[in-house]
N, CA, C and O of each residue as an XYZ file, in Angstrom:
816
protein
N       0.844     -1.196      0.000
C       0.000      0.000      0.000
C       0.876      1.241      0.000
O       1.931      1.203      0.633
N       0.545      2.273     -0.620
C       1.224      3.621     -0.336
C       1.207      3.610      0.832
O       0.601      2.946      1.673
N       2.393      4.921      0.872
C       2.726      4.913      2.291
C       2.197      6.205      2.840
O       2.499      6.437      4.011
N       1.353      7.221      2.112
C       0.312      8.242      2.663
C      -0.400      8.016      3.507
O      -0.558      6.839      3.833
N      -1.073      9.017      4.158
C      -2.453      8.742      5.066
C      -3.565      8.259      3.723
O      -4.558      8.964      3.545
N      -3.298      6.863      2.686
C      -4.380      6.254      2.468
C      -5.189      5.744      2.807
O      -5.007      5.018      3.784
N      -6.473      5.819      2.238
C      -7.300      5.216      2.909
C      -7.665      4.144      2.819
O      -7.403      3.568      1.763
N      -8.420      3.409      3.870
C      -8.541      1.912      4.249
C      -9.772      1.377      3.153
O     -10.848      1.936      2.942
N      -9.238      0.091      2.521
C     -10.635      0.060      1.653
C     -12.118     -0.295      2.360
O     -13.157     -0.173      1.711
N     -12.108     -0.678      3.544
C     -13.694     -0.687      4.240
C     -14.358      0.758      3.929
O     -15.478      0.946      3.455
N     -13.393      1.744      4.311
C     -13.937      3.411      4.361
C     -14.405      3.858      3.078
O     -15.509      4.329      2.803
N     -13.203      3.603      2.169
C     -13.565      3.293      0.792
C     -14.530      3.723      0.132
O     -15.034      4.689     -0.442
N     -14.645      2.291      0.510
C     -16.641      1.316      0.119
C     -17.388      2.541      1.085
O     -17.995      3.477      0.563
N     -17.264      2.405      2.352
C     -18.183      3.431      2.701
C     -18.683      4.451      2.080
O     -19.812      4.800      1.734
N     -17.519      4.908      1.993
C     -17.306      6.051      1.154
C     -18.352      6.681     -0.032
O     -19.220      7.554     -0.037
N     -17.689      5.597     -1.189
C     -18.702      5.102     -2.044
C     -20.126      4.878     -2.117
O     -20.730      5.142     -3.157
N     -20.716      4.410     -1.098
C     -22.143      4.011     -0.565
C     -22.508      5.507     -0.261
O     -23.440      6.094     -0.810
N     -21.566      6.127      0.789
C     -22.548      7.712      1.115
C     -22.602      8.076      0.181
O     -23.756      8.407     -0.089
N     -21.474      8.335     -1.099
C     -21.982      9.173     -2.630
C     -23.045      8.707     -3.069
O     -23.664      9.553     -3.715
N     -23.781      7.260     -2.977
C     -24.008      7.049     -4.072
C     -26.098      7.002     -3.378
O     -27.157      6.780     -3.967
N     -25.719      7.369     -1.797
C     -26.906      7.642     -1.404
C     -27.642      9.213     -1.283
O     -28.815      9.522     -1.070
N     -26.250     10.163     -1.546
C     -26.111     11.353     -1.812
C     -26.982     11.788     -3.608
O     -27.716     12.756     -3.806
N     -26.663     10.956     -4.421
C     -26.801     11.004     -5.887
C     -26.998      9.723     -6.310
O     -26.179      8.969     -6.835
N     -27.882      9.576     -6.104
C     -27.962      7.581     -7.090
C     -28.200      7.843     -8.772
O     -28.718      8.653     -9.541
N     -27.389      6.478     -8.766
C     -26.788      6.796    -10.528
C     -25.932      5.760    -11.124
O     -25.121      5.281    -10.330
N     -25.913      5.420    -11.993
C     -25.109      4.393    -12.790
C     -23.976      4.581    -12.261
O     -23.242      3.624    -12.014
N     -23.535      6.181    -11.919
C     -21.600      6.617    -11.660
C     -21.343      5.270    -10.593
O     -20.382      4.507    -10.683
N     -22.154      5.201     -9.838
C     -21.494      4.303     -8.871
C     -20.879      2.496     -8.913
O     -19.916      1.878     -8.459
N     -22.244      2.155     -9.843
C     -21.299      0.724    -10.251
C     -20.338      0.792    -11.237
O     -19.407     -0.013    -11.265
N     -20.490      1.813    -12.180
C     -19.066      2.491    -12.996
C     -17.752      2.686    -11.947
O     -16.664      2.266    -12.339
N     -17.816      3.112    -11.054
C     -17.107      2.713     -9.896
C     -16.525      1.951     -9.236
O     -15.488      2.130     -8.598
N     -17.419      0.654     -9.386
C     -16.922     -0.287     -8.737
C     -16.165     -1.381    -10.183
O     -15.304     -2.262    -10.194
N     -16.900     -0.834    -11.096
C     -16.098     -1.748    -12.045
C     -14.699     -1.228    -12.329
O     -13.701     -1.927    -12.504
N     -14.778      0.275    -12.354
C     -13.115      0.579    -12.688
C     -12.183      0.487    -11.665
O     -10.996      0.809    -11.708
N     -13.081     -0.172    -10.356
C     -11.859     -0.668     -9.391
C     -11.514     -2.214     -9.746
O     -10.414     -2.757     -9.647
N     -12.674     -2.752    -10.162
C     -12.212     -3.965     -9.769
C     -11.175     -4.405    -11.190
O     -10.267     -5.173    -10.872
N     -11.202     -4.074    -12.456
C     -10.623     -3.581    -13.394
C      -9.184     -3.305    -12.981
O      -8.127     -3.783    -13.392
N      -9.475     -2.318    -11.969
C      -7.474     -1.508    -11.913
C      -6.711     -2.833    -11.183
O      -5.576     -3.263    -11.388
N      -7.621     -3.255    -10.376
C      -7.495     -4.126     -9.180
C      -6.336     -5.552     -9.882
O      -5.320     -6.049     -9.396
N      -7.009     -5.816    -11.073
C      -6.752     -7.148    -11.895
C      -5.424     -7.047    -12.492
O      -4.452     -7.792    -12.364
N      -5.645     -5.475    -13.486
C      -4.186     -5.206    -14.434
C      -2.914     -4.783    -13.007
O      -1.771     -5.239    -12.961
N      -3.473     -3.916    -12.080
C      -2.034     -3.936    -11.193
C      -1.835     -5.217    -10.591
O      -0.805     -5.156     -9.920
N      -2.404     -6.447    -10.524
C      -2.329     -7.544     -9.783
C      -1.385     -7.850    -10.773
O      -0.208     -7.906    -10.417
N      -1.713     -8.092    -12.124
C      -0.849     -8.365    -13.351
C       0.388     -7.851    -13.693
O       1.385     -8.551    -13.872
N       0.353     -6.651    -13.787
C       1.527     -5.908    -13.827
C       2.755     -5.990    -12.522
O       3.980     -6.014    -12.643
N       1.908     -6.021    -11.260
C       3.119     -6.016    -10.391
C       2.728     -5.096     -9.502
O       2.996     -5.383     -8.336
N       2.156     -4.037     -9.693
C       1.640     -3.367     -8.830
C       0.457     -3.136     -7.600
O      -0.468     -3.936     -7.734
N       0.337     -2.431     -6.715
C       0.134     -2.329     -5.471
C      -2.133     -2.493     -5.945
O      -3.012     -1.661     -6.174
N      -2.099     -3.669     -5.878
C      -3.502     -4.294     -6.445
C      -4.836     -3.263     -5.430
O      -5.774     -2.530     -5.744
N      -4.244     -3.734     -4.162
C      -4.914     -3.118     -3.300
C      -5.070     -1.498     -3.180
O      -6.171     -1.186     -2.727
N      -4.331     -0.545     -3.444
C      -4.419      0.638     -4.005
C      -5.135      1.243     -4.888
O      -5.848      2.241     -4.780
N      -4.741      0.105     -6.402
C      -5.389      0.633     -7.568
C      -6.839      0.249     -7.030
O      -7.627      1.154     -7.305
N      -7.252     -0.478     -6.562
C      -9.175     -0.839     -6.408
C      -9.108      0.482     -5.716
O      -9.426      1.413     -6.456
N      -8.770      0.830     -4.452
C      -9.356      2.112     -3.917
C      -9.530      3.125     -4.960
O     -10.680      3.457     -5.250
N      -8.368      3.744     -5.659
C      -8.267      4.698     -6.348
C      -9.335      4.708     -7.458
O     -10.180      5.584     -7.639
N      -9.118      3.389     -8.290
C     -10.683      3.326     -8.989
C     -11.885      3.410     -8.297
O     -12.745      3.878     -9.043
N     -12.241      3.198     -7.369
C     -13.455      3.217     -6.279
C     -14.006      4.581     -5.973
O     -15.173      4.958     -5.871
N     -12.774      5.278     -5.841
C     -13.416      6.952     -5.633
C     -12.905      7.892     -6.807
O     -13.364      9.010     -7.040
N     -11.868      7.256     -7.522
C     -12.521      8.262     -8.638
C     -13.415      9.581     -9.558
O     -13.298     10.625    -10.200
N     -14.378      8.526     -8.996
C     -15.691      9.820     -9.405
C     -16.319      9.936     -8.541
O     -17.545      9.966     -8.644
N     -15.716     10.035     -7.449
C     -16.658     10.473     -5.657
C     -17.374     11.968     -5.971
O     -18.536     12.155     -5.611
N     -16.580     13.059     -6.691
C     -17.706     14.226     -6.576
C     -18.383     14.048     -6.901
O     -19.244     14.891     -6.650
N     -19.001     12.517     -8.049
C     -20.371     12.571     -8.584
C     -21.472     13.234     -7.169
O     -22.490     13.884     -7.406
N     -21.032     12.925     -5.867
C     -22.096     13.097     -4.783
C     -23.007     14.287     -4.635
O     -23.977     14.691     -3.994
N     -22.086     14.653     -5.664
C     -23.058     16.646     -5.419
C     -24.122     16.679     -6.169
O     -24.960     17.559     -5.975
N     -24.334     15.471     -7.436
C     -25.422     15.609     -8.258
C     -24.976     15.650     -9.784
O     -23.786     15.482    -10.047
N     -25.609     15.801    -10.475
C     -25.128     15.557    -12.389
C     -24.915     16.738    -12.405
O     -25.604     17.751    -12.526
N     -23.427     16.412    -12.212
C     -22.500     17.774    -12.711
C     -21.514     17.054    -13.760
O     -21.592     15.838    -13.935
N     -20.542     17.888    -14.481
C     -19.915     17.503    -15.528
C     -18.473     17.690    -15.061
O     -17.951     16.950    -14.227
N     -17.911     18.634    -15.595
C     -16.366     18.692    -15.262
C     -16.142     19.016    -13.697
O     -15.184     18.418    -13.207
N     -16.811     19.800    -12.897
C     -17.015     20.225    -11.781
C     -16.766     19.073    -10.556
O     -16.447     19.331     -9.395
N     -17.019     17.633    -11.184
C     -17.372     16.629    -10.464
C     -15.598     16.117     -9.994
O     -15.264     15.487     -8.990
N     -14.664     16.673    -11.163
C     -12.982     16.107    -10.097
C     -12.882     16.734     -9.324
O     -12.485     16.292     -8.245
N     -13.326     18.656     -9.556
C     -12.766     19.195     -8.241
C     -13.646     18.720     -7.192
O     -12.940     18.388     -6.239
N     -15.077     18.512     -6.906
C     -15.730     18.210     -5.797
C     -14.748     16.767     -5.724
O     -13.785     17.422     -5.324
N     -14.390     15.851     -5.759
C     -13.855     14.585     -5.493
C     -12.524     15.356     -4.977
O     -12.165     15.178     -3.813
N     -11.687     16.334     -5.963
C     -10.637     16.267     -5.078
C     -10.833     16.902     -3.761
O     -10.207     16.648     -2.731
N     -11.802     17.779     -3.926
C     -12.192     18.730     -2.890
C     -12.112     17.963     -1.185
O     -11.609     18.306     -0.115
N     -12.934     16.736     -1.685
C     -13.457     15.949     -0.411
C     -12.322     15.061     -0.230
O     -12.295     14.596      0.909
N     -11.766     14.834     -0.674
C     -10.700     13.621     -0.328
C      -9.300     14.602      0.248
O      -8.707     14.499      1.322
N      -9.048     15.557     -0.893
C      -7.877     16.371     -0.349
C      -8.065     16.849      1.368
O      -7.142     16.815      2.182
N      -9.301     17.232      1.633
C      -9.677     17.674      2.949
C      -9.525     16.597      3.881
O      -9.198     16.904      5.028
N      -9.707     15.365      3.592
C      -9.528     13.727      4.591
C      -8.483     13.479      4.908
O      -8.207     12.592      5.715
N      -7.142     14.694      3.961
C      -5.999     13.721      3.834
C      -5.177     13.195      2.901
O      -3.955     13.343      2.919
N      -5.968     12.398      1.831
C      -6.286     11.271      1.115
C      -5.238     11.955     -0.546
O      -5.651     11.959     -1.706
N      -4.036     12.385     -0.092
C      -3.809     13.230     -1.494
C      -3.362     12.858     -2.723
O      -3.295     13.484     -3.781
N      -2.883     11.051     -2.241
C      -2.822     10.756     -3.982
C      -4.455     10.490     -4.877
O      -4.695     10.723     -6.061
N      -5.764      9.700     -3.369
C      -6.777      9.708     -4.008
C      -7.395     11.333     -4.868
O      -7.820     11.415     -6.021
N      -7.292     12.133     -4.146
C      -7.583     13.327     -4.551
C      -6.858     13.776     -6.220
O      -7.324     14.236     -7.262
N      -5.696     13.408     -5.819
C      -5.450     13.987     -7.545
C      -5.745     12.942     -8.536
O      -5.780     13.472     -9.647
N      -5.917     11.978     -8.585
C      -7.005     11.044     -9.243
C      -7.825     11.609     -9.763
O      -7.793     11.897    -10.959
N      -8.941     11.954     -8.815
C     -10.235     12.360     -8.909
C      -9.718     13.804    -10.239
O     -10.276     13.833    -11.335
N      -8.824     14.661     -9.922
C      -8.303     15.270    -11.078
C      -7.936     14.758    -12.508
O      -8.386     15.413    -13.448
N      -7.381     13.961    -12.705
C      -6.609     13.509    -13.826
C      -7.205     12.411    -14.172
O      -6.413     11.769    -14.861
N      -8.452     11.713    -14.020
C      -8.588     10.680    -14.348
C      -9.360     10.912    -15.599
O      -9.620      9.901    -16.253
N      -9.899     12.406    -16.185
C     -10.548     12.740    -17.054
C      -9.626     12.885    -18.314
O     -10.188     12.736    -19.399
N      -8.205     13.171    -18.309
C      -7.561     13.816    -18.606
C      -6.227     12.822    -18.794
O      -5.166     12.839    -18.169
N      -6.707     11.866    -19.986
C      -5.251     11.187    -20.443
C      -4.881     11.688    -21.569
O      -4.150     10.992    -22.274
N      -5.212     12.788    -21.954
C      -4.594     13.925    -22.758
C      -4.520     14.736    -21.828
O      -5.577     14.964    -21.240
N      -3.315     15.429    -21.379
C      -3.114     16.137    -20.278
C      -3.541     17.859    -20.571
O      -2.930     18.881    -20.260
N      -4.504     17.718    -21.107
C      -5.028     19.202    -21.434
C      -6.554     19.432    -21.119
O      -7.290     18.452    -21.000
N      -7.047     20.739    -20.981
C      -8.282     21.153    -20.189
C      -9.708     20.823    -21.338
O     -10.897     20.569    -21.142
N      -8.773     21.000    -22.690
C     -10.016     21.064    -23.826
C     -10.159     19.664    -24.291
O     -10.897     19.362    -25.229
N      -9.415     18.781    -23.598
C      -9.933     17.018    -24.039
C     -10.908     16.683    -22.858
O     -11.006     15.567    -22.348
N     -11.619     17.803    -22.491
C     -12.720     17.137    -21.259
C     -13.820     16.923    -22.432
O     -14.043     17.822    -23.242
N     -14.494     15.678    -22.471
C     -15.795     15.734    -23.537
C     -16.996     16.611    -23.506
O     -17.795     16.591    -24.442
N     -17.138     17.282    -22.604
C     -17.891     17.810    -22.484
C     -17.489     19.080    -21.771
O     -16.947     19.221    -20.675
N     -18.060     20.348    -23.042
C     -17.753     21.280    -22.716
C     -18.799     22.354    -21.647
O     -18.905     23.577    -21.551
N     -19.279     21.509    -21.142
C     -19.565     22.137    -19.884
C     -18.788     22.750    -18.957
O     -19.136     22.287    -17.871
N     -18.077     23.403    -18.834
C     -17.476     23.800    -17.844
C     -17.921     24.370    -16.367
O     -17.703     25.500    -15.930
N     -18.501     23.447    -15.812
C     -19.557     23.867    -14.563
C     -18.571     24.482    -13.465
O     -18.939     24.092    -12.357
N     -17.871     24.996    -13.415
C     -16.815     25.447    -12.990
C     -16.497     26.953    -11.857
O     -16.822     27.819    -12.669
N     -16.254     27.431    -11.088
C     -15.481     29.258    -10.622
C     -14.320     29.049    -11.638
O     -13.815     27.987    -12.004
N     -14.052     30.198    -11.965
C     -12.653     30.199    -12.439
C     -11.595     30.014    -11.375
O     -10.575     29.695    -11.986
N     -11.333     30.061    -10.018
C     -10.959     29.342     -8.898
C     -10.344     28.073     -9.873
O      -9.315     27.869    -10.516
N     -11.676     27.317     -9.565
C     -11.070     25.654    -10.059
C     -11.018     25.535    -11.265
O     -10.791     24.343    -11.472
N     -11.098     26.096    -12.250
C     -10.476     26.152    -13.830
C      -8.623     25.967    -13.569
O      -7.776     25.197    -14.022
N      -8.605     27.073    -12.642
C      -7.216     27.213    -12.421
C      -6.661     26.220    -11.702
O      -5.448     26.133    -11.890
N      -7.168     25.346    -10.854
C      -6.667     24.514    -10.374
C      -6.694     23.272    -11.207
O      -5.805     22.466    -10.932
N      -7.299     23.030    -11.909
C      -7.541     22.063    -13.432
C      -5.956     22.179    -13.617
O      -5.009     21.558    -13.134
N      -6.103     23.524    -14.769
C      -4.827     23.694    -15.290
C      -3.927     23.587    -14.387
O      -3.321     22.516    -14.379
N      -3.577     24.540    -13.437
C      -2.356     24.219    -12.711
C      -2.068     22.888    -12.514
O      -0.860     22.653    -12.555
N      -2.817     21.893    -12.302
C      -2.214     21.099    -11.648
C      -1.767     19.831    -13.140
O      -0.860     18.999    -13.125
N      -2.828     20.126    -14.348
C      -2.222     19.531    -15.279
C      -1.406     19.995    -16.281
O      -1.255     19.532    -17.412
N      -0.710     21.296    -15.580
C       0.969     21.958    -16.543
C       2.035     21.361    -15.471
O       3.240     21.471    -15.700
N       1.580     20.757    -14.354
C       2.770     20.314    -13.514
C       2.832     18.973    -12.984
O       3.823     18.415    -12.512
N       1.814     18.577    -13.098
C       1.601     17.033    -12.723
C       2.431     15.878    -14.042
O       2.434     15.865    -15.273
N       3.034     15.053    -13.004
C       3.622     14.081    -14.046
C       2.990     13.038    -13.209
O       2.961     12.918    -11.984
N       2.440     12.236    -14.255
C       1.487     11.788    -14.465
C       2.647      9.959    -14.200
O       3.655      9.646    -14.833
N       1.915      9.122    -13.018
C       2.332      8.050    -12.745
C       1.742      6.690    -12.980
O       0.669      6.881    -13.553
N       1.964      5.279    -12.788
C       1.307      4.828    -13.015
C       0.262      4.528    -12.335
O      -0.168      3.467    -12.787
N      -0.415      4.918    -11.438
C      -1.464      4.612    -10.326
C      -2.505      6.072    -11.651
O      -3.447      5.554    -12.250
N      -2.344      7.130    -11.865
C      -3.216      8.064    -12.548
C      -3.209      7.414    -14.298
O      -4.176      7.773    -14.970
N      -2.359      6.670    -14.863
C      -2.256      6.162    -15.894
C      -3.452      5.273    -15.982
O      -4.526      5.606    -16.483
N      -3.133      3.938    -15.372
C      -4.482      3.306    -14.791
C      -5.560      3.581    -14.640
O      -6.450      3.040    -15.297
N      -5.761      4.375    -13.856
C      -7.450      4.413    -13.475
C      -7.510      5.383    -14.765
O      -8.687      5.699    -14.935
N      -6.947      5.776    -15.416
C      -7.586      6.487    -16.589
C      -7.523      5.154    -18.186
O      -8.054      4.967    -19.281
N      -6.868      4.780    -17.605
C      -7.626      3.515    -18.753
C      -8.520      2.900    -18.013
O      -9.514      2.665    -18.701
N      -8.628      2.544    -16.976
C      -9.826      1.570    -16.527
C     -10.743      2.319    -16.519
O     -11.659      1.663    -17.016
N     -11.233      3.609    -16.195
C     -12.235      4.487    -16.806
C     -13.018      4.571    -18.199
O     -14.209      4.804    -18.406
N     -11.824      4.270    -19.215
C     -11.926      4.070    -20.080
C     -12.713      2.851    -20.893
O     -13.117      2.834    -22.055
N     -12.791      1.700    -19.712
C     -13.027      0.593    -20.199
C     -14.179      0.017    -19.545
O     -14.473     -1.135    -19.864
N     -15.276      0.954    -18.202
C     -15.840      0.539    -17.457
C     -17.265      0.914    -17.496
O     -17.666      2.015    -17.120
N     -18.364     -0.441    -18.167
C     -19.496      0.320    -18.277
C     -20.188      0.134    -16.684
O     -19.389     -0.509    -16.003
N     -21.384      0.491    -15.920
C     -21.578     -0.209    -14.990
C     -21.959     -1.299    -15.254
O     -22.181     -1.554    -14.070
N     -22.265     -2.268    -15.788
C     -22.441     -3.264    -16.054
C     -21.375     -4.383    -15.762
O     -21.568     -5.483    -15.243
N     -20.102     -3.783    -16.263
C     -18.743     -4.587    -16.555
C     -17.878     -4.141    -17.301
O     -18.027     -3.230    -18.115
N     -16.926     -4.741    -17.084
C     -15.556     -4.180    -18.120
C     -16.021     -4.394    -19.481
O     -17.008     -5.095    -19.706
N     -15.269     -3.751    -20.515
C     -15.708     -3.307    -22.005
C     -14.684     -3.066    -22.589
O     -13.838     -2.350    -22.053
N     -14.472     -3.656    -23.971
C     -13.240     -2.734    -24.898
C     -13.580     -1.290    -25.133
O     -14.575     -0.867    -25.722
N     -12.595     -0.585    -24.577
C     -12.276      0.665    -24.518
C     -12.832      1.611    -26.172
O     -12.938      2.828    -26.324
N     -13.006      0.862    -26.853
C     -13.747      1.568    -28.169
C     -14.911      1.794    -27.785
O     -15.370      2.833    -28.260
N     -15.692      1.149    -27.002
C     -16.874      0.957    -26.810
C     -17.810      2.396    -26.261
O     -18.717      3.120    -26.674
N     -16.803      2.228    -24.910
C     -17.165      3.360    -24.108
C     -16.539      4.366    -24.707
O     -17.254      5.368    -24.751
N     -15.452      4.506    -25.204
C     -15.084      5.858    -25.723
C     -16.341      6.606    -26.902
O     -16.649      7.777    -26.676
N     -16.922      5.981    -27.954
C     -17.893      5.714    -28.854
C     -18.796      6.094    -28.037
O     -19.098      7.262    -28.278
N     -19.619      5.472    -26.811
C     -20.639      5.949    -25.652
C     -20.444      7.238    -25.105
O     -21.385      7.899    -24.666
N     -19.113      7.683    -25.109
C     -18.897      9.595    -24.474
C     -19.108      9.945    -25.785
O     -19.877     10.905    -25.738
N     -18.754      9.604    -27.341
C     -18.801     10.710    -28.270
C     -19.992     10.986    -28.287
O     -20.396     12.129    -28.070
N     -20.650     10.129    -28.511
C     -22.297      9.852    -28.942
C     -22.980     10.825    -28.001
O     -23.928     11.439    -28.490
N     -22.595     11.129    -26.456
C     -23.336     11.776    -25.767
C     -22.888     13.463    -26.023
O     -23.515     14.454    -26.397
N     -21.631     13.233    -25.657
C     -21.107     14.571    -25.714
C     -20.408     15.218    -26.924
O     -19.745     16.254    -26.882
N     -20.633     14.520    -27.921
C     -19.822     14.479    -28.854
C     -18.608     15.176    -29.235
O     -18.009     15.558    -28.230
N     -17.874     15.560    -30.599
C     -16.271     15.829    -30.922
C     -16.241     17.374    -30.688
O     -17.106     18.247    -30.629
N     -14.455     17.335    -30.546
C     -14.229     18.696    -30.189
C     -12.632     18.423    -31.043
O     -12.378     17.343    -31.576
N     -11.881     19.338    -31.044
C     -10.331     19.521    -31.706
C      -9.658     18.248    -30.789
O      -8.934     17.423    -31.346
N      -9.922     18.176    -29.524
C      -8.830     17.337    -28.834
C      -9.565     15.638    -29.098
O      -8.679     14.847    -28.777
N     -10.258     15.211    -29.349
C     -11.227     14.160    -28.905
C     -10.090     12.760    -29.870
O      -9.875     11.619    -29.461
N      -9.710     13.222    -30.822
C      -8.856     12.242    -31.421
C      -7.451     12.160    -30.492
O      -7.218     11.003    -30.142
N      -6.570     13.049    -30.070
C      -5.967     13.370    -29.076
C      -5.845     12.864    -28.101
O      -4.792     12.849    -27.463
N      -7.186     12.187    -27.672
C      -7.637     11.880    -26.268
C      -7.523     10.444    -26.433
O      -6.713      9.813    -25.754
N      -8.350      9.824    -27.369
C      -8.497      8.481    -27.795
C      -7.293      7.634    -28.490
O      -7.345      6.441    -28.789
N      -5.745      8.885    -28.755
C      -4.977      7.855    -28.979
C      -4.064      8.164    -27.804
O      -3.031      7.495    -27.831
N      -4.165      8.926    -26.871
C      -3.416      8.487    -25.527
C      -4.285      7.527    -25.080
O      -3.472      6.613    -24.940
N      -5.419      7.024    -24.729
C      -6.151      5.950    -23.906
C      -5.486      4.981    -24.967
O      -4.596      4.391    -24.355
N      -5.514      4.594    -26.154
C      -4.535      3.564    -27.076
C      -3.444      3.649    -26.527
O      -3.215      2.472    -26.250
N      -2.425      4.354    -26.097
C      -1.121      4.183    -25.888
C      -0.984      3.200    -24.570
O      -0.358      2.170    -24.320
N      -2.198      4.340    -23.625
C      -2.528      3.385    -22.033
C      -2.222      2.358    -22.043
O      -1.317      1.851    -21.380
N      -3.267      1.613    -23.174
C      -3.540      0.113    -22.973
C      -2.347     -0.620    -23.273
O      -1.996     -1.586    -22.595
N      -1.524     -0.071    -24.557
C      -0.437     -0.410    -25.364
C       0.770     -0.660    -23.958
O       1.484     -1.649    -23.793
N       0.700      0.387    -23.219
C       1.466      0.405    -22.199
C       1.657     -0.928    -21.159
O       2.578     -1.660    -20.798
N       0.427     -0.800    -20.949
C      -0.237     -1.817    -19.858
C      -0.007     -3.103    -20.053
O       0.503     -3.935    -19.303
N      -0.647     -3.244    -21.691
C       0.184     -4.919    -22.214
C       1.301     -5.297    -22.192
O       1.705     -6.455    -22.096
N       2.081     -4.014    -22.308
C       3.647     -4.616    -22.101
C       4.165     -4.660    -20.772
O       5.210     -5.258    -20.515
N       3.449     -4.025    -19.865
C       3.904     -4.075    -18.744
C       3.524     -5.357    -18.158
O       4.332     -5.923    -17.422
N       2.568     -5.794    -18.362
C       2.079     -6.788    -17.673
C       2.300     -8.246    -18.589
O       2.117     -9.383    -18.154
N       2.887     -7.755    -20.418
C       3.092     -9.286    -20.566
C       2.496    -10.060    -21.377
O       2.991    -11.041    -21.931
N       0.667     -9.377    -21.556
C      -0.294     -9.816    -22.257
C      -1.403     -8.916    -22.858
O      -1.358     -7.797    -22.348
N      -2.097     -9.012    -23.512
C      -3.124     -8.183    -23.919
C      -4.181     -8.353    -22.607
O      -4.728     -9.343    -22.120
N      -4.205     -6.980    -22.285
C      -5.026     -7.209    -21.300
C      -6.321     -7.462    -20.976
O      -6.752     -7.671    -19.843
N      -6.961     -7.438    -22.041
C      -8.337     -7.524    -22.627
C      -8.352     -9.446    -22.165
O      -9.443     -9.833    -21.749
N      -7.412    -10.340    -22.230
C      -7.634    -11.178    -21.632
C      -7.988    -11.466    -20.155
O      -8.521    -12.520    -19.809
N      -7.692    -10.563    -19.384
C      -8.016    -10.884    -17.927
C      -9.634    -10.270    -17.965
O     -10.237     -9.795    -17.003
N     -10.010    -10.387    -19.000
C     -11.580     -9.723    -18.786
C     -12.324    -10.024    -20.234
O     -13.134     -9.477    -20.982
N     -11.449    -11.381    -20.148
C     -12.195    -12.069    -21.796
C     -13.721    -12.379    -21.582
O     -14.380    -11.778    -22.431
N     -14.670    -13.282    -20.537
C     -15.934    -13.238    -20.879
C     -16.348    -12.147    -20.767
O     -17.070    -11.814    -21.708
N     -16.167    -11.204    -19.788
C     -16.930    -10.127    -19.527
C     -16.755     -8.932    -21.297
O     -17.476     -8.048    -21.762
N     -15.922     -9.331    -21.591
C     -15.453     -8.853    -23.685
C     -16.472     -9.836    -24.262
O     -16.716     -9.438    -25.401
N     -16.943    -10.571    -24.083
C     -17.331    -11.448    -25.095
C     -18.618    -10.653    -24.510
O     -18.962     -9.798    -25.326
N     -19.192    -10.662    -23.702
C     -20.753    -10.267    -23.349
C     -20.713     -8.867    -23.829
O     -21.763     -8.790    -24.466
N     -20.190     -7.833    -23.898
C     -20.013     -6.512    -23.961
C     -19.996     -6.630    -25.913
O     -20.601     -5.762    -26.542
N     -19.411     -7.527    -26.506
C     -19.589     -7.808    -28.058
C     -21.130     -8.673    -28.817
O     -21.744     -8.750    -29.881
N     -21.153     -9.118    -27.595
C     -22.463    -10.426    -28.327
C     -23.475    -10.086    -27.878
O     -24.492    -10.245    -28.553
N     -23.535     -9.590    -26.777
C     -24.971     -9.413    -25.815
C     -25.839     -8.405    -26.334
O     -26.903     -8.154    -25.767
């Protein structure tokens, strides 16, 4: 486990449960799938298994405030940074953002103060980006609530809603690189550690 004041995964889950009694909503088993997702490839890769599930788990904790759009990392980092919790917190930042720029958010909502615009940017002109924020931004990528999904899928499911902007190709071949990454790190295409749940997400 990191060696921060992280948090314990019982609290977690708690955690999770108050958002999701705060705002009920698909966000939340989207949640639990992009933990259990991170959970598998860092088990694979080598990395700290138990971490990546938390970090996927709260993720999208600001969903709690209600259907908000971009607004929803700073409320996540908002609440976690205040616990403590500061690698979960910048997560909740960057997990939108595997193009490390403000205009690959799909949706140009900017529900935003200019306050936290600035904290957007600031923190993605200086953040170097590790593999614990690499991760949960592909497993984001790949998580319907239902179950894990090839990453075309859901990416195709944000255009469709929110559709294209200048960065959106941008965006979709860093989440390609992610995965590209991930396979080599770990050895295999990773789409195998989540082969039936691929086959149902294609046939079903």
């Amino acid at each position: 486990m990191l060696t921060e004041n992280f948090i314990a995964r019982d609290k977690a889950e708690a955690l999770l449960r108050w958002g999701g009694e705060q705002n009920p909503g698909p966000w939340v088993d989207h949640s639990r799938t992009t933990a259990r997702a991170a959970e598998s490839i860092a088990r694979a890769c080598g990395m700290d298994s138990g971490a990546a599930y938390i970090l996927g788990l709260l993720h999208d904790i600001g969903r709690f405030e209600g259907v908000r759009a971009l607004h929803h990392t700073v409320a996540g980092y908002q609440l976690l940074k205040d616990k403590g919790h500061d690698t979960a917190a910048r997560i909740c930042l960057t997990h939108s953002f595997s193009y490390q720029n403000l205009g690959a958010y799909a949706d140009r909502n900017y529900d935003c103060t200019e306050e936290e615009l600035v904290l957007i940017n600031t923190t993605l002109d200086s953040v170097v980006y590790d593999d614990f924020d690499k991760l949960i931004q592909l497993c984001d990528a790949m998580a319907l609530p239902e179950r894990v999904c090839p990453m075309e899928i859901r990416m195709v499911d944000v255009a469709r809603r929110h559709g294209f902007n200048e960065f959106t190709l941008k965006d979709w071949e860093s989440i390609f690189a992610l995965k590209a990454y991930f396979d080599k790190k770990c050895g295999q295409n990773i789409y195998k550690l989540f082969e039936d749940e691929i086959k149902k997400s294609l046939f079903s």
